[in-house]
C-alpha positions, 0 to 999 in steps of 0.5 A: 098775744092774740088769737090769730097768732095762736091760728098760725100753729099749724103745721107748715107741711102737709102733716097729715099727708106726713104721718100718713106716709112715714109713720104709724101714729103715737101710742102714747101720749109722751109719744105723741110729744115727741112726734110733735117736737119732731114737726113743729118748727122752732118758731111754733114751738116759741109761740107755744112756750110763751103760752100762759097754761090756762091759754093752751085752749086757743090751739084747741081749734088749731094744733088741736084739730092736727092732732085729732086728725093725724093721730087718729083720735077719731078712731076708738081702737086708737092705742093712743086714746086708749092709753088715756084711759077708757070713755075719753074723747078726742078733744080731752085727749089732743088738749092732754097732749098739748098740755104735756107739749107745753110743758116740755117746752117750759120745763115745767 
């Protein structure tokens, strides 16, 4: 698989217009999980699940960037942020999520 496929993970709706509007962001990581599975399409979700783990990085700059952005990560009163624990950044927190996607998906 190459990286422009992995480029395709992002959301086919105006995610962030989505969040925004319907709801409040995650305060959890298996929160955010779930809101994934919620928005992702069946295809997106195939192409994450066919992943190899040490390949979940590619989506750093895609899915990773949503992520950041609609659950606003940017924010440090984030509750989401800091239910990862204290001095952490977005980046490491939107790559947990992923991470806890991924398995999900795989049932690992």
């Amino acid at each position: 698989m190459t990286y422009g496929v992995r480029g395709l993970i992002k959301l086919t709706i105006n995610w962030t217009t989505f969040l925004e509007d319907s709801l409040e962001p995650p305060k959890t990581v298996p929160d955010a999980v779930n809101r994934l599975m919620t928005v992702l399409n069946d295809e997106q979700k195939v192409i994450i699940a066919t992943m190899q783990e040490d390949e979940l990085i590619d989506l750093h700059f895609s899915l990773g960037t949503d992520i950041r952005n609609s659950f606003d990560l940017h924010d440090q009163d984030s509750d989401l942020l800091k239910s990862c624990g204290s001095f952490v950044h977005p980046d490491d927190v939107s790559m947990v999520i992923i991470n806890a996607l991924w398995k999900k998906l795989t049932r690992k």
